[in-house]
N, C-alpha and C positions, 0 to 999 in steps of 0.2 A: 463545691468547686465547679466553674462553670466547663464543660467540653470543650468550648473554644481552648478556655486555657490550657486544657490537658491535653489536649490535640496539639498545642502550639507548641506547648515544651517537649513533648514525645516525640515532636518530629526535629527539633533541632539535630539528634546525632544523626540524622542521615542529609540534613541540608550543609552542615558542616565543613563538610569536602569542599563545599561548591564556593559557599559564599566568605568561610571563615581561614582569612590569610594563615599563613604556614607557622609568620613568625611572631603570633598575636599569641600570650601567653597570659594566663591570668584565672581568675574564679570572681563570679559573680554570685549574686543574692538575689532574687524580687521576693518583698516582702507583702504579700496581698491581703488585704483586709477586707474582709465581710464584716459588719458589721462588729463584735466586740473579737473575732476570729480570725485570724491569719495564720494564714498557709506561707508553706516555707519552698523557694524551687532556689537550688543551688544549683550552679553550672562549670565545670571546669575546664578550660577550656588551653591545650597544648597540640603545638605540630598540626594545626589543621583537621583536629577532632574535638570531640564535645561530648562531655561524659554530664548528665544530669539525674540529678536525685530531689530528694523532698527535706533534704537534709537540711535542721539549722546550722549552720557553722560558719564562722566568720571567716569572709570575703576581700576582694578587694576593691568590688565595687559594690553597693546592697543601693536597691532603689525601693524605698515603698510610696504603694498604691495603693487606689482601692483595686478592687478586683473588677469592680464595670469597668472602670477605664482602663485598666490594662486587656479589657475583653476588646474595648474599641481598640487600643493598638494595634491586636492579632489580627483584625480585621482592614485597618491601613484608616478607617473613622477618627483616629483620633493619633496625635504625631508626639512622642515620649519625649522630644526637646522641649518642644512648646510646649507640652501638661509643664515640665519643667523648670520652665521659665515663671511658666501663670503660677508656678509653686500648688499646681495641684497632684504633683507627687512630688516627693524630696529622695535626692540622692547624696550619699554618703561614699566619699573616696573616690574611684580612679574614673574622672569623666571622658578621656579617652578610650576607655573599656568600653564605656557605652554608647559613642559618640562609633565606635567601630560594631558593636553588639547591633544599632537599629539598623541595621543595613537587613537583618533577620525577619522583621517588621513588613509588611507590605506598604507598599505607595499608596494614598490616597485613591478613591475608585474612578474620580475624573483627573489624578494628576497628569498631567505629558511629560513624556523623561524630553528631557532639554537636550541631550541629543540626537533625540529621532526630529525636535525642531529643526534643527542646525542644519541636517542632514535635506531633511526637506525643502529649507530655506536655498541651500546650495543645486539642489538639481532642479530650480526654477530656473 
């Protein structure tokens, strides 16, 4: 398993508070495959904390990948709607769990948040 990714889920219970609303409720899955191998990261997720283990156990959202591209997610390289779409990983159940879960994800290294645009635009 790559440290990006053990880094990334390790750090979820303490970004939790920050980023993960109060009244989002639910358990997730990513299923990562190395080659014929995958690794199991459960996430539960109540009241604005995040409890994560290595646990298989069914989910309410379960998304598998490979494990490069979810190393590019942790990194903001590569965007888990769009792998999604392109159907280079498949998700299974509740797509608002995750559609709220990438918020955990970094931005892109040259994205611009749209509104520090705005903001700029306006004190021209």
């Amino acid at each position: 398993m790559s440290e990006v990714t053990t880094r990334f889920f390790h750090s979820l219970g303490e970004r939790a508070p920050e980023l993960l609303p109060r009244r989002i409720h639910g358990t997730m899955r990513f299923d990562l495959q190395r080659g014929t191998e995958i690794s199991y990261w459960f996430i539960a997720m109540r009241h604005g904390n995040m409890v994560v283990s290595q646990d298989q156990r069914d989910a309410d959202c379960v998304v598998h990948v490979s494990e490069a591209l979810f190393d590019r997610f942790t990194t903001g390289e590569a965007n888990v709607i769009s792998a999604m779409i392109r159907t280079e990983c498949v998700l299974d159940g509740d797509i608002p769990l995750l559609m709220m879960f990438r918020r955990f994800f970094p931005a892109a290294p040259d994205a611009i948040d749209p509104r520090r645009m705005v903001r700029e635009r306006q004190s021209r």
